[in-house]
N, C-alpha and C positions, 0 to 999 in steps of 0.2 A: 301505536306503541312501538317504540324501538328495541329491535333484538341487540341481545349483548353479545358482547365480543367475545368470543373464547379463543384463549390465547392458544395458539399451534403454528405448527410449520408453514400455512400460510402466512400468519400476522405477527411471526414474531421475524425481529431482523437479521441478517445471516451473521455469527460470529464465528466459525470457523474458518480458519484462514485459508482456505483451500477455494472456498465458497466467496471470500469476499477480493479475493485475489484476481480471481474469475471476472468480478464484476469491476477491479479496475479497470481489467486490462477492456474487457468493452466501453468503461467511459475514455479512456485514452482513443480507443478506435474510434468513437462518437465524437472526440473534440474535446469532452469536459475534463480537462487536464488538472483542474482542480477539485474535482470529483474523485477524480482517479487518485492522484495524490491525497487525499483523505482516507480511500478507502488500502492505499499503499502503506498510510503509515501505523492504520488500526493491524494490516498483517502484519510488520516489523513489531509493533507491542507484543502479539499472540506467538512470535516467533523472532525473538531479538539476536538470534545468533543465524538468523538466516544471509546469508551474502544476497541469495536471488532477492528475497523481498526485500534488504532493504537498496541494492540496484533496480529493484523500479522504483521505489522511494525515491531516489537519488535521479533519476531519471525525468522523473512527471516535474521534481522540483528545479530540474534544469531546464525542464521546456514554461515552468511558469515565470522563468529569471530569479529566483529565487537564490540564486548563489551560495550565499554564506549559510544557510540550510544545507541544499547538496554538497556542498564542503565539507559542513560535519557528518554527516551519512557516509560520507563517501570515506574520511577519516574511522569511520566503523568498520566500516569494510575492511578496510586495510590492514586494523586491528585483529579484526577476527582472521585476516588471511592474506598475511604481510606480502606475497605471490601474486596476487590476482592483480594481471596485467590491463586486466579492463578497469578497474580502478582507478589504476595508480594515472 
Protein backbone atom coordinates (compact mmCIF):
# COMPACT_ATOMS: atom_id res chain seq x y z
CA UNK A 1 0.00 0.00 0.00
CA UNK A 2 1.26 3.39 -1.05
CA UNK A 3 1.50 6.38 1.47
CA UNK A 4 0.10 9.66 0.20
CA UNK A 5 1.68 12.67 -0.45
CA UNK A 6 1.03 15.41 1.81
CA UNK A 7 1.61 18.42 0.33
CA UNK A 8 4.52 20.84 2.40
CA UNK A 9 7.69 22.50 2.11
CA UNK A 10 9.20 19.44 1.11
CA UNK A 11 7.08 18.60 -2.01
CA UNK A 12 5.69 21.62 -2.97
CA UNK A 13 7.95 23.68 -5.60
CA UNK A 14 9.68 26.98 -4.48
CA UNK A 15 7.69 30.29 -5.71
CA UNK A 16 9.30 32.87 -4.06
CA UNK A 17 11.54 34.78 -5.88
CA UNK A 18 14.24 34.94 -3.33
CA UNK A 19 14.13 31.14 -3.36
CA UNK A 20 14.06 30.40 -6.86
CA UNK A 21 16.50 33.05 -7.82
CA UNK A 22 18.94 31.18 -5.67
CA UNK A 23 18.50 28.13 -7.59
CA UNK A 24 19.30 29.83 -10.97
CA UNK A 25 22.02 31.17 -10.04
CA UNK A 26 23.38 27.45 -9.00
CA UNK A 27 22.00 25.98 -12.31
CA UNK A 28 24.12 28.91 -14.21
CA UNK A 29 27.13 27.69 -11.74
CA UNK A 30 26.30 23.90 -12.85
CA UNK A 31 26.02 24.64 -16.63
CA UNK A 32 22.29 24.36 -17.08
CA UNK A 33 21.91 27.79 -18.69
CA UNK A 34 18.57 26.93 -19.77
CA UNK A 35 17.52 25.83 -16.43
CA UNK A 36 18.69 28.80 -14.95
CA UNK A 37 17.05 30.88 -17.56
CA UNK A 38 13.68 29.41 -16.80
CA UNK A 39 13.89 29.66 -13.36
CA UNK A 40 15.26 33.72 -14.17
CA UNK A 41 12.27 34.39 -15.92
CA UNK A 42 9.57 32.84 -13.33
CA UNK A 43 11.58 35.74 -10.83
CA UNK A 44 11.12 38.62 -13.55
CA UNK A 45 7.13 37.43 -13.53
CA UNK A 46 7.04 37.41 -9.46
CA UNK A 47 9.06 40.56 -9.66
CA UNK A 48 8.59 42.53 -13.15
CA UNK A 49 10.09 45.79 -11.93
CA UNK A 50 13.16 44.28 -10.77
CA UNK A 51 16.26 45.44 -12.93
CA UNK A 52 18.66 42.57 -11.01
CA UNK A 53 16.22 39.64 -12.07
CA UNK A 54 15.49 40.61 -15.10
CA UNK A 55 19.59 41.23 -15.91
CA UNK A 56 20.07 37.69 -15.21
CA UNK A 57 17.07 36.97 -17.27
CA UNK A 58 18.98 38.93 -19.92
CA UNK A 59 22.13 37.40 -19.01
CA UNK A 60 21.40 33.22 -19.10
CA UNK A 61 19.53 34.45 -22.48
CA UNK A 62 22.76 35.81 -23.81
CA UNK A 63 24.73 32.82 -22.87
CA UNK A 64 21.89 30.59 -24.57
CA UNK A 65 22.20 32.88 -28.03
CA UNK A 66 19.06 33.78 -27.72
CA UNK A 67 19.44 37.47 -28.81
CA UNK A 68 16.18 38.90 -29.69
CA UNK A 69 14.83 37.64 -26.26
CA UNK A 70 17.79 39.42 -24.30
CA UNK A 71 17.13 42.32 -26.54
CA UNK A 72 13.69 42.72 -25.19
CA UNK A 73 14.74 42.14 -21.50
CA UNK A 74 17.38 44.22 -21.80
CA UNK A 75 14.87 47.07 -23.48
CA UNK A 76 13.07 46.53 -19.93
CA UNK A 77 15.50 47.35 -18.32
CA UNK A 78 16.26 50.39 -19.69
CA UNK A 79 12.58 51.19 -19.43
CA UNK A 80 12.49 50.67 -15.91
CA UNK A 81 15.98 52.75 -15.43
CA UNK A 82 16.83 54.68 -18.51
CA UNK A 83 20.65 55.13 -16.48
CA UNK A 84 21.81 51.62 -16.04
CA UNK A 85 24.85 51.65 -17.83
CA UNK A 86 25.26 48.01 -17.63
CA UNK A 87 22.27 47.72 -19.84
CA UNK A 88 22.56 50.09 -22.26
Amino acid sequence: MKKAVRPGPKNKAPRDADTLERLGIDRLREGDIEGAAMLFRKVATLRPRSVAALGNLSTALIALRRHTEALAVVDSILALDPANHDAA
